[in-house]
N, C-alpha and C positions, 0 to 999 in steps of 0.2 A: 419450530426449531430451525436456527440457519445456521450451518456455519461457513466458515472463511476460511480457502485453504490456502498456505503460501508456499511456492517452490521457485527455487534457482536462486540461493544464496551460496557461501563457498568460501573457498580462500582463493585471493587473486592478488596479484603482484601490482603496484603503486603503477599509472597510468594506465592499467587493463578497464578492463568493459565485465560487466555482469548486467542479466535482465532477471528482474523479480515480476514472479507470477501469482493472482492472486484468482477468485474465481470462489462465487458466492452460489449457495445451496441451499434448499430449503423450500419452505411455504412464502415465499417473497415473492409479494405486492409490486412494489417498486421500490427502487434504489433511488436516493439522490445524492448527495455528494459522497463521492470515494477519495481514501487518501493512503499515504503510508505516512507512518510513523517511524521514529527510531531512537533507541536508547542504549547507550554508550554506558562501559560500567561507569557507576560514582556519578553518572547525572542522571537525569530526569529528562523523561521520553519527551524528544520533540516532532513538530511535524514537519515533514520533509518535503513534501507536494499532493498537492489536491485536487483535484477536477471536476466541476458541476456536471450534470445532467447536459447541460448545451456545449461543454467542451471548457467552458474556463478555465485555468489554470493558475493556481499558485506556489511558488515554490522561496524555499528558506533561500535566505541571500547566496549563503556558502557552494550552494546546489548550481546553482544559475547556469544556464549554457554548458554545463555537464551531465545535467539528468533532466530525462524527459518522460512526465507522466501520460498515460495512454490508457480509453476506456474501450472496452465492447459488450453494450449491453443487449447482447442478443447472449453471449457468451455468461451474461453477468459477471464480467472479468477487469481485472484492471493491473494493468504492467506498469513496471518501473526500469526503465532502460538510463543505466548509468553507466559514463564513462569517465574518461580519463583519472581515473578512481585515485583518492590520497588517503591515506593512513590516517588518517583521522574524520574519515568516511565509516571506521570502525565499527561495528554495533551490531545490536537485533534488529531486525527490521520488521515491524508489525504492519499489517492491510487495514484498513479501517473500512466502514462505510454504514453510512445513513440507510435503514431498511424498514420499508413498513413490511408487516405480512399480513398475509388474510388464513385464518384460520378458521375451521366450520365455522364460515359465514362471518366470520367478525374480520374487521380492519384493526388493527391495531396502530396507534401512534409513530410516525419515525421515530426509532433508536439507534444507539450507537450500536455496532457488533466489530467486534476485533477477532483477527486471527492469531494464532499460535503462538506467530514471531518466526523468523528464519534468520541466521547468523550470519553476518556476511564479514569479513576479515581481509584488511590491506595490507599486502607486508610492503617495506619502503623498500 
């Protein structure tokens, strides 16, 4: 069993700063890529920013030079520090992340595991 828990979402006013915290539990192997996700009503969940195992980073265009993703995998944790925040930053915001586990004795494959989701809200 793993799960994914996410906290420090909110309501925050158009140019504010929020950090999303994410933090993985379980029979967990190893992690390799963590990401957030997020879905806006009336569309379909995109990825927001992602991070390998060695620190790579990807992140959606719109994102750029306003949010920056961050790993600690001693913590099995993974932050999302966003600022200068616009109203159409709007959304759920789901943790993702790539997990094997080992359970009595068995490895199992990387899979996907999502968390909860946490709401995060810009007013203009």
């Amino acid at each position: 069993q793993v799960q994914l828990v996410e906290s420090g979402g909110g309501l925050m006013q158009a140019g504010g700063s929020l950090r999303l915290s994410c933090v993985a539990s379980g029979s967990i192997f190893s992690i390799n890529d963590m990401g957030w996700f997020r879905q806006a009503p009336g569309e379909q969940r995109e990825l927001v920013a992602s991070i390998t195992p060695d620190g790579g980073t990807n992140y959606v265009d719109s994102v750029k030079g306003r949010f920056t993703i961050s790993r600690d995998d001693a913590k099995k944790a993974v932050d999302l520090q966003m600022n200068s925040l616009k109203p159409e930053d709007t959304a759920v915001y789901y943790c993702n992340a790539y997990i094997r586990t080992l359970t009595s004795g068995l490895l199992s494959p990387s899979r996907a595991y999502w968390g909860q989701g946490t709401p995060v809200t810009v007013s203009s």
